[in-house]
C-alpha positions in Angstrom: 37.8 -65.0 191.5 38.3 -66.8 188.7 40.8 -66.8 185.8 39.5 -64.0 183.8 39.1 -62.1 186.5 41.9 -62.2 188.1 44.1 -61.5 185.0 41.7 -58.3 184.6 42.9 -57.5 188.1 46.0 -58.1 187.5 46.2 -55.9 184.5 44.4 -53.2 186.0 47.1 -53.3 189.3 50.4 -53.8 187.3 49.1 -50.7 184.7 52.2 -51.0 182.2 50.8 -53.7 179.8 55.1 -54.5 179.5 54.7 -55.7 182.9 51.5 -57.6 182.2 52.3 -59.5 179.0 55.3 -60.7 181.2 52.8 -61.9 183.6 50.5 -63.8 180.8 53.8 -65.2 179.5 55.5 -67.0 182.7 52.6 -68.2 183.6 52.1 -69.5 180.5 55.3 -71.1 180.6 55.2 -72.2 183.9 51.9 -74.2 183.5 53.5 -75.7 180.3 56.3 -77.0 182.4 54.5 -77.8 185.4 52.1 -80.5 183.3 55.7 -81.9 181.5 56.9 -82.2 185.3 53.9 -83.9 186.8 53.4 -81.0 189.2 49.8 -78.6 189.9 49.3 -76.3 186.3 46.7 -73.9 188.2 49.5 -73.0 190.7 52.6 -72.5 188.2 49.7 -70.0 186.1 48.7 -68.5 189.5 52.1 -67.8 190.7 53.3 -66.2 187.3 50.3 -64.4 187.3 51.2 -62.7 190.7 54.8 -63.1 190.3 55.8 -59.3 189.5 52.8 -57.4 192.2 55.7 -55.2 193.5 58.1 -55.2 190.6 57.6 -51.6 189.7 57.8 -50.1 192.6 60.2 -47.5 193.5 63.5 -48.7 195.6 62.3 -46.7 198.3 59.1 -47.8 198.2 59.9 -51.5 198.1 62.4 -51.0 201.4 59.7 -49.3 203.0 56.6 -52.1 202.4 59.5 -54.5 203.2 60.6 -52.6 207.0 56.0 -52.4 207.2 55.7 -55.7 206.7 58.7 -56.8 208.7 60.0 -59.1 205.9 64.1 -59.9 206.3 66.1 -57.3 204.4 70.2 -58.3 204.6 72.8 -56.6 203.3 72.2 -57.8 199.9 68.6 -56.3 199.9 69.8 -53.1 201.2 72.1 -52.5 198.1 69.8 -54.1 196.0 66.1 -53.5 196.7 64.9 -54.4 193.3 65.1 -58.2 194.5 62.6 -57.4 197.4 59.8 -57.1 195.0 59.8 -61.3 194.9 58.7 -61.5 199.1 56.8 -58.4 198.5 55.0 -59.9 195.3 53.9 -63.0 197.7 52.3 -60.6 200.4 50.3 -58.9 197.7 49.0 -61.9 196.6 47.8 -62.9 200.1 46.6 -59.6 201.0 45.2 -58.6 197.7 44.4 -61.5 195.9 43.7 -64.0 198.6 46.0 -66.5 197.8 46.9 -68.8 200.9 48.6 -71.4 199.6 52.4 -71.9 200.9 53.8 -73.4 198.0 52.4 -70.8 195.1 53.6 -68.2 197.8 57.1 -70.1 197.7 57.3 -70.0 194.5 56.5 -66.0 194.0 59.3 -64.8 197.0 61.5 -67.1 195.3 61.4 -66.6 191.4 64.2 -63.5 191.7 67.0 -65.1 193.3 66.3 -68.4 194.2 67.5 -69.9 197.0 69.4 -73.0 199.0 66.0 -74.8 198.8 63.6 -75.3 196.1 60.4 -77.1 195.6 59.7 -78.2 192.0 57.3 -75.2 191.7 59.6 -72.8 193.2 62.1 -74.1 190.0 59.3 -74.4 187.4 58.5 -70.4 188.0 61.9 -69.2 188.4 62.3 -70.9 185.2 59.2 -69.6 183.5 60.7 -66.2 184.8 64.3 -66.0 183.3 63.1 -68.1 179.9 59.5 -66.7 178.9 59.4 -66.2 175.2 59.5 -62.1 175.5 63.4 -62.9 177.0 66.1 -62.1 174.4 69.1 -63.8 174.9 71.0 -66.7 172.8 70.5 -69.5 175.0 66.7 -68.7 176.1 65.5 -71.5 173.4 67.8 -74.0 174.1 67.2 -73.6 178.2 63.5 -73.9 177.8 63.5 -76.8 175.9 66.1 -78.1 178.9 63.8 -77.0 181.2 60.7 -79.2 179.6 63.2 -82.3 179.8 64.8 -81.9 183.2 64.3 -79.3 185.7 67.4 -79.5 187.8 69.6 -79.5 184.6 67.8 -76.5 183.4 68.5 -74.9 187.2 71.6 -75.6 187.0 72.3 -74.3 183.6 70.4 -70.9 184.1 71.9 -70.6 187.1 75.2 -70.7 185.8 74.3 -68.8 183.0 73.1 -65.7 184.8 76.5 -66.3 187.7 79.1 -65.9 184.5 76.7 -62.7 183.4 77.2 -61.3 186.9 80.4 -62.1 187.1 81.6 -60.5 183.7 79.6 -57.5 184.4 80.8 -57.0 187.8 77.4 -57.6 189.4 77.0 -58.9 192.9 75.7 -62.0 193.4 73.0 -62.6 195.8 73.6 -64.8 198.8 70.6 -67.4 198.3 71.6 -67.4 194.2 75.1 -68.3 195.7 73.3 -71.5 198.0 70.6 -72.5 195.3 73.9 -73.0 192.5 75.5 -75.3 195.3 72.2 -77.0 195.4 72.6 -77.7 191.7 75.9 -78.8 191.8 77.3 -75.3 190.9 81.0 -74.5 191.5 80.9 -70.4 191.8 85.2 -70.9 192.0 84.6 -73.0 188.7 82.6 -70.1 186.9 85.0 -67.8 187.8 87.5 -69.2 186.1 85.3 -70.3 182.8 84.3 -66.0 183.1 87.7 -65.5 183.5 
């Protein structure tokens, strides 16, 4: 399949053109920021591509493919199911779209919450995912310019950015967004008392 076609199947899956000119935009993005980092472009556009398969599913729904496909659901998942649509949105793109390879399937389970241990194309699409041009928040410019410069900055700056959202809207904070801002040198006791 190539390019064209697999954005027209794309489109035609996703349905809610919202969904799909999110799609076109982090991969977009994430190719832009793979070439600045020296890593693959085809697979940062491929993952964003793919990135959101599962992301309108219903809550039930996604716990169900989840328990079907046998893919870990914690505690975190349980109350959240929304964040099951990353793991979910990597088997659809083996079983529907063919795709094989380990590292642009990383990089799709992994673009919701991160986690203790990221490749550079697991950061470029999580990246491309919280700071596509279509986001609307006052630091999106400055953090994708970051991003272009130095990844792990940028990591650790979204990161942090979206831990003091959580944390000031009393949101719970996933377990592998907790390991990857340790990875990046995050402090969560130190963002606590900045939110505070």
């Amino acid at each position: 399949m190539n390019s064209a076609e697999l954005c027209d199947a794309v489109r035609a899956r996703l349905v809610q053109r919202h969904r799909y000119d999110h799609c076109v935009r982090v991969a977009e993005l994430g190719r832009s920021l793979a070439v600045a980092h020296g890593v693959e472009p085809h697979k940062a556009w491929l993952a964003g591509m793919l990135h959101d398969l599962a992301r309108l599913w219903s809550m039930e729904r996604l716990i169900a493919q989840a328990e079907l496909r046998e893919l870990p659901i914690g505690p975190f998942e349980r109350h959240n199911p929304i964040v099951l649509h990353a793991p979910l949105g990597a088997a659809l793109a083996r079983e529907e779209f063919g795709v094989e390879d380990p590292e642009v399937l990383s990089a799709i389970s992994k673009h919701t919450v991160a986690a203790g241990e990221m490749s550079p194309l697991d950061c470029i699409v999580y990246l491309a995912d919280g700071l596509e041009p279509g986001r609307n928040f006052p630091d999106r410019v400055h953090l994708e310019r970051l991003a272009m410069a130095d990844l792990a900055a940028a990591m650790r700056a979204t990161i942090g950015s979206s831990l003091r959202y959580f944390m000031e809207k009393g949101i719970p904070v996933a377990p592998q967004t907790a390991e990857a801002a340790h990875t990046f040198g995050l402090s969560i006791d130190d963002l606590e008392v900045r939110a505070g």
